[in-house]
C-alpha positions as CSV (number, residue, x, y, z in Angstrom):
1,X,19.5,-23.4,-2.4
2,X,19.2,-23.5,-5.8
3,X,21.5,-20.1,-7.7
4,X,19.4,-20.3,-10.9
5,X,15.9,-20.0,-8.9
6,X,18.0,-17.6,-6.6
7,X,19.4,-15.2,-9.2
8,X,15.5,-15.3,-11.3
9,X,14.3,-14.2,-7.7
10,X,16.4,-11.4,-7.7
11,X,15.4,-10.4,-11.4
12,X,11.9,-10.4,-10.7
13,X,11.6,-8.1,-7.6
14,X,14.3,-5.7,-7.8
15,X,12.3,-2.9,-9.5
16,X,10.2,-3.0,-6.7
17,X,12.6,-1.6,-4.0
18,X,14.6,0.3,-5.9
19,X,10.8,2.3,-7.3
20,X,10.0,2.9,-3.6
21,X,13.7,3.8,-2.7
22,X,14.0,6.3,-5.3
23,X,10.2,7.9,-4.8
24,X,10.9,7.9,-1.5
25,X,14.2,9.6,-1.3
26,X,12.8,12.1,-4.3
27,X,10.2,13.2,-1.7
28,X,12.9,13.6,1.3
29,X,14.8,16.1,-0.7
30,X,11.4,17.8,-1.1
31,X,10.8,17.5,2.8
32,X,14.5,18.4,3.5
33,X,13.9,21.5,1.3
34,X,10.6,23.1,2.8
35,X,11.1,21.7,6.5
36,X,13.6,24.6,6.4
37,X,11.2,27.4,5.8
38,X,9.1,26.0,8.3
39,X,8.8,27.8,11.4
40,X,9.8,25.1,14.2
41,X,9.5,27.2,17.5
42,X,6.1,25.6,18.1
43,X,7.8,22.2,18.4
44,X,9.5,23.4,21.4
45,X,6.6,23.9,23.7
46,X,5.3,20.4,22.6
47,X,4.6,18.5,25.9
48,X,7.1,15.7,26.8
49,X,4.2,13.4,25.9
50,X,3.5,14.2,22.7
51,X,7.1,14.7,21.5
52,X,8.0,11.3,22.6
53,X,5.1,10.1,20.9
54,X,6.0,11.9,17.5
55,X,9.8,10.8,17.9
56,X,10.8,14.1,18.3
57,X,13.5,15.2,20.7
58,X,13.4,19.1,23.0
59,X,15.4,21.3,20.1
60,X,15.1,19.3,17.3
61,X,16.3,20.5,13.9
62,X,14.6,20.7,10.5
63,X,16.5,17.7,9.1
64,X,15.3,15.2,11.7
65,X,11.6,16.5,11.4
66,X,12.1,15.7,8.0
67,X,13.7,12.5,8.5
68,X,11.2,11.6,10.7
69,X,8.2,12.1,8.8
70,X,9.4,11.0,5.5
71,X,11.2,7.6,6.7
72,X,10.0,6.8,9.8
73,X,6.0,6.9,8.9
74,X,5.6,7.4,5.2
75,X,8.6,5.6,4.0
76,X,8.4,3.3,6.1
77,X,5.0,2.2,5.0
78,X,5.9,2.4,1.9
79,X,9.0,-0.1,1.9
80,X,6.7,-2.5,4.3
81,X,4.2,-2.9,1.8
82,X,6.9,-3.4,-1.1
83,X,8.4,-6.3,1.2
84,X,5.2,-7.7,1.8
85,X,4.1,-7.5,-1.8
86,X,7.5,-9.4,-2.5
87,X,7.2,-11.9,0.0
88,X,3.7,-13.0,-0.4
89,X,4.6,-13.6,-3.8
90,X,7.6,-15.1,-4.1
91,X,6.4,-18.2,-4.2
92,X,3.2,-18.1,-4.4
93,X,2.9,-16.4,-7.7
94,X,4.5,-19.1,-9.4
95,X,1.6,-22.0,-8.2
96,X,-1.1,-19.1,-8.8
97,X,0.1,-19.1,-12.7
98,X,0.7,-23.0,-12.4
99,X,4.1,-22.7,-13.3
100,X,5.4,-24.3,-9.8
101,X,4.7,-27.7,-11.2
102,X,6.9,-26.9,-14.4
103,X,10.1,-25.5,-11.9
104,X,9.5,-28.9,-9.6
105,X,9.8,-31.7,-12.8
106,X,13.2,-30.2,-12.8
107,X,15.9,-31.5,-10.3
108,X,14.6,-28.8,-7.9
109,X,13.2,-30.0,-4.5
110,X,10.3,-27.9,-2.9
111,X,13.0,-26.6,0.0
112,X,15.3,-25.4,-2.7
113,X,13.0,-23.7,-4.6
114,X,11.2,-22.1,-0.8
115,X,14.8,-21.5,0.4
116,X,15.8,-19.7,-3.0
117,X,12.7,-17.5,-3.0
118,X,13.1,-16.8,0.7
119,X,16.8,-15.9,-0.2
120,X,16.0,-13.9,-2.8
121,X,13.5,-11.7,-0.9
122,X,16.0,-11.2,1.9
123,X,18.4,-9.6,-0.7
124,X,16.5,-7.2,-2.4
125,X,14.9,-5.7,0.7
126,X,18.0,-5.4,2.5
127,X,19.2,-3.8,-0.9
128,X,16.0,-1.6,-1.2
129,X,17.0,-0.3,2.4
130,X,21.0,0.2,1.6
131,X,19.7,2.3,-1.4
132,X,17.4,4.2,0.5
133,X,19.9,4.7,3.1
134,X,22.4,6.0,0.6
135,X,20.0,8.4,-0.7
136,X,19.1,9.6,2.8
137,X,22.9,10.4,3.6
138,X,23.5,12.2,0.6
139,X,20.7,14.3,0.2
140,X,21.3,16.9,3.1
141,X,25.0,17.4,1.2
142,X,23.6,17.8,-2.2
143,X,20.8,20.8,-0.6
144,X,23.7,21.7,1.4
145,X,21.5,21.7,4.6
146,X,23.2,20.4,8.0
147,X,21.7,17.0,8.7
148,X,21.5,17.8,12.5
149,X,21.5,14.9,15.0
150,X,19.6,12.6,12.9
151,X,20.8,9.2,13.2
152,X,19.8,8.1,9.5
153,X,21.6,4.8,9.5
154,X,20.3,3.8,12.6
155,X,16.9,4.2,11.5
156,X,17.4,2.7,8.0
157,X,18.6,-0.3,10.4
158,X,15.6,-0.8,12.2
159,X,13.1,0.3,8.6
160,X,15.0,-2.6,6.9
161,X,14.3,-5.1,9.7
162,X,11.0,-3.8,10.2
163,X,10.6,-4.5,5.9
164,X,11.8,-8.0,6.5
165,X,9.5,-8.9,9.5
166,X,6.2,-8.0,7.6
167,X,7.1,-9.4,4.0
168,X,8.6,-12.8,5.7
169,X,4.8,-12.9,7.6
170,X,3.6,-12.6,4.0
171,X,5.9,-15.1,2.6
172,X,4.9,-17.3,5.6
173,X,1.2,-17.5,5.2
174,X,1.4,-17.3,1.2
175,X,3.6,-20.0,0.9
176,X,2.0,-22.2,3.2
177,X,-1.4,-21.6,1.6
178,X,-0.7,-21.0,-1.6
179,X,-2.9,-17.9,-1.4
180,X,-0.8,-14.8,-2.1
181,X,-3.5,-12.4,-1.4
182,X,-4.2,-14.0,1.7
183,X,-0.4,-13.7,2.3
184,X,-0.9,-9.9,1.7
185,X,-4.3,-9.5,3.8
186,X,-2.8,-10.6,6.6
187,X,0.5,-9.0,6.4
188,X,-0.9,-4.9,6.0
189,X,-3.2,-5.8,8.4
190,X,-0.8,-6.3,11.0
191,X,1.6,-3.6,9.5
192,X,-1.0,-0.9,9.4
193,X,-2.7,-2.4,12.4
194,X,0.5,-1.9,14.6
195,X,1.2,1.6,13.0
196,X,-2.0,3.0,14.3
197,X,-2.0,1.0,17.9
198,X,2.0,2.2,18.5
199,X,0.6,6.0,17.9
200,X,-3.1,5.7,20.0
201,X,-2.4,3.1,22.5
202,X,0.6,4.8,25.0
203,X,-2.6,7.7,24.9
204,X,-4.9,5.7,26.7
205,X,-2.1,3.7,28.6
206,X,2.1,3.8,29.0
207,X,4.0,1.0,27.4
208,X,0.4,-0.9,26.3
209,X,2.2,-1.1,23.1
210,X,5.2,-2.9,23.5
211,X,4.0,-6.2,22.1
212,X,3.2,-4.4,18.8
213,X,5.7,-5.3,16.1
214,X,5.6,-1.4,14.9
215,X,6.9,-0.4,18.3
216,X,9.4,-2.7,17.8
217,X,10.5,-0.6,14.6
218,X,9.4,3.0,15.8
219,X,9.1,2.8,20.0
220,X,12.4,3.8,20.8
221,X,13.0,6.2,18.1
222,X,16.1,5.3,16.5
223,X,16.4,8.4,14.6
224,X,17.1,10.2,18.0
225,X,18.5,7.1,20.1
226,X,20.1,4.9,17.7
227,X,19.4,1.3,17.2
228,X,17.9,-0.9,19.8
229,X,19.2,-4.5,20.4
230,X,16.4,-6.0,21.9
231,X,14.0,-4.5,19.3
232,X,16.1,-5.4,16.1
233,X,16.8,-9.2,17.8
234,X,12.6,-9.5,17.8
235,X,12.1,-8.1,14.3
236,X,14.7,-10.0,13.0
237,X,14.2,-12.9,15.1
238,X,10.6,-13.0,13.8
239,X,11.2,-12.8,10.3
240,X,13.8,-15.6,10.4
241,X,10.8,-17.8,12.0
242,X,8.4,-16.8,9.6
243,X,10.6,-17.4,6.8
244,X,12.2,-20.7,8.0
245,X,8.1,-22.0,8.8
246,X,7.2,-20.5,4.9
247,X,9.9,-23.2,3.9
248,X,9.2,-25.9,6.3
249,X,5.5,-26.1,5.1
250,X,5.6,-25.8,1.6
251,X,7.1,-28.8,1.0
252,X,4.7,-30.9,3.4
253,X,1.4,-29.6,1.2
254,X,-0.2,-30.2,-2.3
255,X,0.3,-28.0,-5.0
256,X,-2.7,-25.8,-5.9
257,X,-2.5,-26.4,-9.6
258,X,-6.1,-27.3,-9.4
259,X,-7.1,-24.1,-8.4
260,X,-5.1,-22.3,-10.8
261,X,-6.4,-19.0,-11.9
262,X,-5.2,-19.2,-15.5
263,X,-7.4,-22.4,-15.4
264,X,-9.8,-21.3,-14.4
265,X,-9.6,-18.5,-16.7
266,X,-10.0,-20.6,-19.7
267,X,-12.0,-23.3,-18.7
268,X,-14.6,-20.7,-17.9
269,X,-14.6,-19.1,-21.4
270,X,-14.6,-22.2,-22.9
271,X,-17.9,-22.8,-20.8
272,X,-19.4,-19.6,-22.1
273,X,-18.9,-20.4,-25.6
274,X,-20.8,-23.9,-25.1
275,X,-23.0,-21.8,-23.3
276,X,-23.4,-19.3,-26.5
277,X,-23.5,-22.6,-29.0
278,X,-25.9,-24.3,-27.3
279,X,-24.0,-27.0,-25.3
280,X,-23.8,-27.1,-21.8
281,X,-25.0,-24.4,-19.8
282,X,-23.4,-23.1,-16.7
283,X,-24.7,-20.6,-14.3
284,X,-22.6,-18.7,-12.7
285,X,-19.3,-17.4,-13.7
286,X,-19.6,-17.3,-17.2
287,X,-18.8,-13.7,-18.3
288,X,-15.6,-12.0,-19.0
289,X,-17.3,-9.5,-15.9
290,X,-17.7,-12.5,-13.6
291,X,-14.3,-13.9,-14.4
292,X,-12.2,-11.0,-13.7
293,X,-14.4,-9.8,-10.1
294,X,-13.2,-13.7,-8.7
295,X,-9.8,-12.7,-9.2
296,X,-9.3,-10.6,-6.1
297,X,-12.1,-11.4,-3.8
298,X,-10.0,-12.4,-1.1
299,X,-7.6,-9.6,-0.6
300,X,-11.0,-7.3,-1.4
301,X,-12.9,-8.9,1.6
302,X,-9.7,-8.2,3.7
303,X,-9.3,-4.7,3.4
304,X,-12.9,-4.0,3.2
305,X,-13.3,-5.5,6.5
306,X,-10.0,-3.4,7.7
307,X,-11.6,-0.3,6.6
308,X,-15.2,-0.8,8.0
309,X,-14.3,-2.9,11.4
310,X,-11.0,-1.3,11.8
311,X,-10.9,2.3,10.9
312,X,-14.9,3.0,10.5
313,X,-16.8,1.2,13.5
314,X,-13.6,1.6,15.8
315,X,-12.6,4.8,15.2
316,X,-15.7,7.0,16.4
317,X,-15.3,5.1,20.1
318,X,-12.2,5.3,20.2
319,X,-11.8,9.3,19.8
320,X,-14.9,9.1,22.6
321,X,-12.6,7.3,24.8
322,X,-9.4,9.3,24.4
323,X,-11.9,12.5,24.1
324,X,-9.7,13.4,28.1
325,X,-6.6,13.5,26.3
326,X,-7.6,14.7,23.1
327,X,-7.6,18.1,24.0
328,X,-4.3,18.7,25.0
329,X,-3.1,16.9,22.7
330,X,-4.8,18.5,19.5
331,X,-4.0,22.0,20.8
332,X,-0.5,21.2,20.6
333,X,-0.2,19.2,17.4
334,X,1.2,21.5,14.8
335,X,-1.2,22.3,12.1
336,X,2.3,21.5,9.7
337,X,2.5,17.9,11.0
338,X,-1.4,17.2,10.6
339,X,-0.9,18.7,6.9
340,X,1.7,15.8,6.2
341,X,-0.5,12.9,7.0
342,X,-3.3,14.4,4.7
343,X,-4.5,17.2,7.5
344,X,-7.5,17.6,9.6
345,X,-8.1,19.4,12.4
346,X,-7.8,17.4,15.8
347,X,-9.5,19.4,18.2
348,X,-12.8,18.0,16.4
349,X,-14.5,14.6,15.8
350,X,-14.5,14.9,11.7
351,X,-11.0,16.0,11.6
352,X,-9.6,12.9,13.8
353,X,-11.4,10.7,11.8
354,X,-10.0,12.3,8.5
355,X,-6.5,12.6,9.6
356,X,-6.8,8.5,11.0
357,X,-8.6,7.5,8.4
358,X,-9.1,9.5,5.3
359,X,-6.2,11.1,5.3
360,X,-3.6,8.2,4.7
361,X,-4.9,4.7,5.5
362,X,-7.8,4.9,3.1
363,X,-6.3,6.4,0.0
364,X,-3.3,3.6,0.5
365,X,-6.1,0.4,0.3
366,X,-8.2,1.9,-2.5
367,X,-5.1,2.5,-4.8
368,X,-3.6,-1.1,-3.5
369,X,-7.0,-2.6,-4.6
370,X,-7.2,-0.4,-8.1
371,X,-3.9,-1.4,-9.2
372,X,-3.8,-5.0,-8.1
373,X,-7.0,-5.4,-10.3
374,X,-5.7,-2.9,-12.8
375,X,-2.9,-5.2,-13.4
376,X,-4.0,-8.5,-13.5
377,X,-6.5,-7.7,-16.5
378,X,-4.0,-6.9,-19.2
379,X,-0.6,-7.0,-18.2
380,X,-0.7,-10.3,-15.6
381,X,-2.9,-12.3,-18.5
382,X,-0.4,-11.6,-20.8
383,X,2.6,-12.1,-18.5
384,X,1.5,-15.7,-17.8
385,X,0.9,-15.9,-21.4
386,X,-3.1,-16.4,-21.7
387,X,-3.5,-13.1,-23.4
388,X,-3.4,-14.8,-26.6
389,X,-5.9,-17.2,-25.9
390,X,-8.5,-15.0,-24.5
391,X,-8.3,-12.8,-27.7
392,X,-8.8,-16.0,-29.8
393,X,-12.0,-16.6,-28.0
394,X,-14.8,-13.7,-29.5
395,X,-13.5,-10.9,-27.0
396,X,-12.0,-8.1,-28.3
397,X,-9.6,-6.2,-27.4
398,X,-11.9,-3.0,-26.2
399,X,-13.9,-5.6,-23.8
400,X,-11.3,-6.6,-22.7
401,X,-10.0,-3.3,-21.3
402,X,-13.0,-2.0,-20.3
403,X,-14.2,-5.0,-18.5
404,X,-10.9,-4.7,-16.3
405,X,-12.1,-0.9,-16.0
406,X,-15.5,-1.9,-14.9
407,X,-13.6,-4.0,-12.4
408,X,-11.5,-1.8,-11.1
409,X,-14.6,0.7,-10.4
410,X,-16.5,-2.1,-8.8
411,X,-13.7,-3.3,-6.2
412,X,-12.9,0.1,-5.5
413,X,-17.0,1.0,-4.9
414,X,-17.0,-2.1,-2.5
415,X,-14.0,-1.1,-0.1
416,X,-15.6,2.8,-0.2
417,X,-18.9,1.7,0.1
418,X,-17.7,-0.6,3.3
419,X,-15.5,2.2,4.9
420,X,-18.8,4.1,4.5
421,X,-20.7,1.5,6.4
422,X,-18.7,1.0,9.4
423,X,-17.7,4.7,10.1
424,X,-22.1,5.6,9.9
425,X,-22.4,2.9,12.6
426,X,-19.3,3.9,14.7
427,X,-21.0,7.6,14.6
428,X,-24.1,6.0,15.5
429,X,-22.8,4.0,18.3
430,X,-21.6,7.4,20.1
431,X,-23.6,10.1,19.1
432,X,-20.9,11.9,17.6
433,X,-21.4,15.5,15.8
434,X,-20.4,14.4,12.2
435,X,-21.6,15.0,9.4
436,X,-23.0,12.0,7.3
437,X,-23.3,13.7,4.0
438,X,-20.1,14.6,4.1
439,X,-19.0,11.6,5.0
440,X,-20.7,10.0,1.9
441,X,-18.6,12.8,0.1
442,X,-15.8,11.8,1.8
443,X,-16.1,8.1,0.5
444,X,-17.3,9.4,-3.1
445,X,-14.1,11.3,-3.1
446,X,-12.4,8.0,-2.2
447,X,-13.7,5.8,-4.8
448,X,-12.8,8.2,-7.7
449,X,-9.3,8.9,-6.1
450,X,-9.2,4.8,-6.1
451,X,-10.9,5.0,-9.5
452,X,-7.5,7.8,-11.0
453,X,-5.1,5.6,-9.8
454,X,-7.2,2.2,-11.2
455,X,-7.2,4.5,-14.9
456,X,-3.5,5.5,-13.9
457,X,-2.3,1.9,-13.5
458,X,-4.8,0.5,-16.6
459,X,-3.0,2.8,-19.0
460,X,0.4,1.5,-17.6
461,X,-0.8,-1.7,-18.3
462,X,-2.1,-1.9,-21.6
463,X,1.1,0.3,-22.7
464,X,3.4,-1.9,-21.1
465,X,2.1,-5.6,-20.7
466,X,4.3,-5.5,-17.4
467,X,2.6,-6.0,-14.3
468,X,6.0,-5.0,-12.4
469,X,6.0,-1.6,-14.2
470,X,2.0,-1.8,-13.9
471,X,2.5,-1.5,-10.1
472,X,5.8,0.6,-9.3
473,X,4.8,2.8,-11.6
474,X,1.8,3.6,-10.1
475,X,3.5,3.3,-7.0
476,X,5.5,6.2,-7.9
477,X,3.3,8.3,-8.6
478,X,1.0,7.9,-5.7
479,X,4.2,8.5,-3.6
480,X,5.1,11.8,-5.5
481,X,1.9,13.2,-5.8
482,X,1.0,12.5,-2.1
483,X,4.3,14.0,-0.9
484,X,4.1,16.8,-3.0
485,X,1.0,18.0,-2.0
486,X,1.1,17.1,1.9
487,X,4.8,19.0,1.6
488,X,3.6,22.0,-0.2
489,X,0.5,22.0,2.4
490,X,3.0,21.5,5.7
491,X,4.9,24.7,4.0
492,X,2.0,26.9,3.8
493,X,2.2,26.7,-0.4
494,X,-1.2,24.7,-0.6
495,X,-1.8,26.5,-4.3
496,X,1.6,24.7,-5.9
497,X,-0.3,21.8,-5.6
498,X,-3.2,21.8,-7.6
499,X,-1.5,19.6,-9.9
500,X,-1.8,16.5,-7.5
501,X,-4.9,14.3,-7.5
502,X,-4.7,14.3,-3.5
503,X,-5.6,18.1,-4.0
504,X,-8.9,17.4,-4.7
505,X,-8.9,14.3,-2.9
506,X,-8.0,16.1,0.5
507,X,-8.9,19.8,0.1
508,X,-11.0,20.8,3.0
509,X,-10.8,18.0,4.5
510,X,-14.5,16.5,3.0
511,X,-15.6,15.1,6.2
512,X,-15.5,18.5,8.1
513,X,-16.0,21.3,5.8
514,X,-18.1,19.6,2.6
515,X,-17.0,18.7,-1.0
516,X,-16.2,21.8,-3.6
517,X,-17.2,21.3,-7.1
518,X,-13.8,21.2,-8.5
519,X,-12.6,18.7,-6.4
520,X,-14.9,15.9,-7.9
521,X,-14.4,16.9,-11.8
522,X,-10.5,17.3,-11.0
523,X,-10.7,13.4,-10.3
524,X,-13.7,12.9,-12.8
525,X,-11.6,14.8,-15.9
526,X,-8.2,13.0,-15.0
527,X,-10.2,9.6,-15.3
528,X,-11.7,10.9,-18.3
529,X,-8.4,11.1,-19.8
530,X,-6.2,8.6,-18.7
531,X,-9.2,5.7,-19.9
532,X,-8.7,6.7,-23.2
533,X,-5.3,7.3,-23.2
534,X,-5.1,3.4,-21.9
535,X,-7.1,2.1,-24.4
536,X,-5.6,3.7,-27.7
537,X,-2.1,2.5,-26.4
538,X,-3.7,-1.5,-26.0
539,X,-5.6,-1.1,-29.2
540,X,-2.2,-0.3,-30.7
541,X,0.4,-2.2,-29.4
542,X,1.3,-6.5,-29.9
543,X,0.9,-8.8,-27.7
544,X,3.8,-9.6,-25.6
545,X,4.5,-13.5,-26.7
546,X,7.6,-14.0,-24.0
547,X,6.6,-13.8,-20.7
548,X,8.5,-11.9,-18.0
């Protein structure tokens, strides 16, 4: 292992964890606070079944509902996509920007170099989850509630392995392929993939989610029972294998310098100014539009194929088939735990589909695609240190920006657009009694929640020229305003959170009571502002020339 690659590992994702740590946490002293207004007799006549299923034990207390919620689904998420963002580009990254070659013409060897990076991701995960933890702990003594029976450690235990299992299966398959995207597709597929088969599968049949890696974090419910061996030896286990095959591989494949975006980048502005002058023409790929959509296209053909296979042709069966269950169960489900995962009502069609879909899943892929492209159009050109040369060429700054705006819109019209799609032929396929023009509201409410946070993370860039502080900080804010709506809803306080764009994403919900006209010109006015607001502060500010 080489220290110097090891300890510029370390530099280069720490924000991440500690961001998601300290959103996190924010929003558990939030959850602590208002789970103690919250009127928990109704938890107690819960069937057995459902309890288990929400990981909460006969009698529980207010602290491990909230504990529960916030760590052990949100936060959990949350971290699991940090680690897998971390992972799939720990190496990767560098060969995208064609920097690997530079690291290799030292005395490096392509293990050192894997094996640092692999290091490196290890530590600041199991950082990010020692941070987290510490927060967790101290925040029932500084509200001065009583943290009840929760078993915080052991859950921060299992969260932290469960981090390391789905980042190392990004850092496996992005390292090996040199794809990071790829690396990322695959990864929250099978992280949000096994969240929602650990929750809907034991409904249809008893342990016929044991082999999901989810379960492995969630099944037993540490936060009650305390760690499980055989669990934490497989998520473990597994990311040791993934991470050891990442750095196995790498050094038995070819570089993909060739395919280098920033490259590509230039080679295909050069072409359009030939083009412009006369000299050789070329077809496709030419424009500053065309140029910036190939950036992303794999990890947008991933996620729209999760959304429209996954959660819109599946989902509409699948509440068919669990339709014997589902009653029971939605009668019993606590209108304060449905609020919390962006509400819905269960005991109907429309409000299973908003709570499984809408409510969560959705909004997290739209604002992953918005600031992913968000970033790379200002602050990752000018991180790898092309931003110069494209403003050399005869693009100005404003195109610049608002071709990464148009961008943004695009991707984030594409993944609505496909969730659309799929869900309209899943209804189809079963004859269920929803709605479609409110679920085209739905999705229209989707792409311009995608499209704030694309504006959100846009201004960040062009202010900043940092893609790390691009992402976390739109990261950040997604987490609080999420939190801080769902909280104030769970509490019965719905009207203290008008402030948060998911109040006018998820008022209603869409898909089973119809759009309001506020709720569209909240979204429409905050994008109105932030664009601006993002473009004065690029207009205005130099050009990073050190990259970092």
């Amino acid at each position: 292992m080489n220290p110097t690659l090891y300890a510029r590992g370390l530099a280069e994702h720490w924000r991440g964890p500690a961001v998601t740590a300290v959103s996190i946490g924010a929003m558990l002293f939030l959850g602590l606070y208002v789970y103690q207004e919250i009127d928990l007799s109704i938890y107690d006549v819960l069937p057995d079944a459902v309890r288990a299923l929400m990981g909460i034990p006969e009698g529980a207390d207010a602290s491990v509902l909230a504990y529960n919620e916030m760590l052990a689904a949100i936060g959990a998420l949350a971290f699991g996509g940090v680690a897998i963002s971390i992972g799939a580009s720990a190496v990767a990254r560098d060969e995208g920007a064609g920097r690997s070659a530079l690291l290799l013409a030292t005395p490096t060897s392509r293990t050192a170099l894997a094996a640092s990076r692999a290091a490196a991701f290890v530590t600041v995960v199991v950082l990010g989850g020692a941070a987290l933890w510490g927060i967790a702990a101290v925040a029932p003594v500084l509200l001065d509630v009583d943290a009840g029976k929760a078993r915080v450690l052991a859950l921060m235990v299992h969260l932290t392995a469960n981090g390391l299992f789905h980042g190392a299966l990004a850092f496996a398959v992005a390292t090996a392929t040199g794809r990071r995207g790829l690396g990322s597709g695959v990864a929250s597929t099978v992280m949000v993939g096994g969240w929602l088969a650990s929750g809907l599968l034991p409904m249809w049949r008893e342990d016929s989610a044991d082999w999901v890696p989810w379960t492995w974090f969630n099944g037993t419910n540490p936060l009650v029972n305390g760690i499980d061996g055989g669990n934490l030896a497989l998520l473990l286990g597994g990311a040791l294998l993934f991470l050891v095959l990442g750095v196995v591989v790498f050094p038995r494949r070819e570089l993909r310098s060739a395919a280098s975006a920033g490259a590509h980048l230039v080679e295909r502005l050069r072409a359009r100014l030939d083009s412009v002058m006369g000299r050789t023409r070329r077809t496709r790929g030419t424009s500053p539009l065309a140029i910036r959509l190939a950036d992303h296209q794999g990890l947008v053909a991933y996620i729209a194929l999760l959304l429209a296979l996954v959660m819109g042709l599946a989902m509409p069966p699948l509440y068919t088939s669990l339709d014997s269950v589902m009653g029971d169960f939605a009668l019993s489900f606590p209108d304060s735990m449905s609020a919390l995962f962006g509400g819905g009502d269960l005991t109907t069609a429309a409000g299973f589909l908003h709570l499984e879909t809408f409510g969560m899943v959705a909004p997290i892929c739209v604002i992953l695609i918005a600031t992913a492209a968000a970033s790379a159009g200002i602050a990752g050109e000018e991180r790898a240190g092309r931003m110069s040369v494209l403003l050399a060429q005869p693009l100005g700054r404003s195109r610049v920006f608002w071709t990464t705006a148009v961008t943004v819109a695009l991707y984030v019209l594409v993944v609505a657009a496909a969730l659309f799609g799929g869900m309209w032929a899943g209804l189809s396929l079963v004859d269920l009694d929803v709605s479609i023009p409110n679920l085209a509201w739905a999705s229209f409410l989707l792409w311009l929640l995608g499209c704030f946070f694309g504006a959100l993370a846009l201004a960040i860039s062009a202010a900043t020229g940092r893609p790390g502080a691009t992402i976390w900080g739109t990261t950040a804010v997604a987490t609080v305003t999420y939190f801080g709506y769902t909280l104030l809803l769970a509490g019965g306080r719905e009207e203290l959170g008008l402030w948060s764009p998911f109040a006018a994403y998820l008022h209603g919900p869409v898909l089973a009571e119809g759009i309001e006209w506020w709720q569209p010109v909240w979204l429409g006015v905050g994008i109105l502002v932030l664009l601006p607001l993002g473009l004065l502060a690029w207009l205005r500010r130099d050009v990073r020339a050190v990259r970092g």
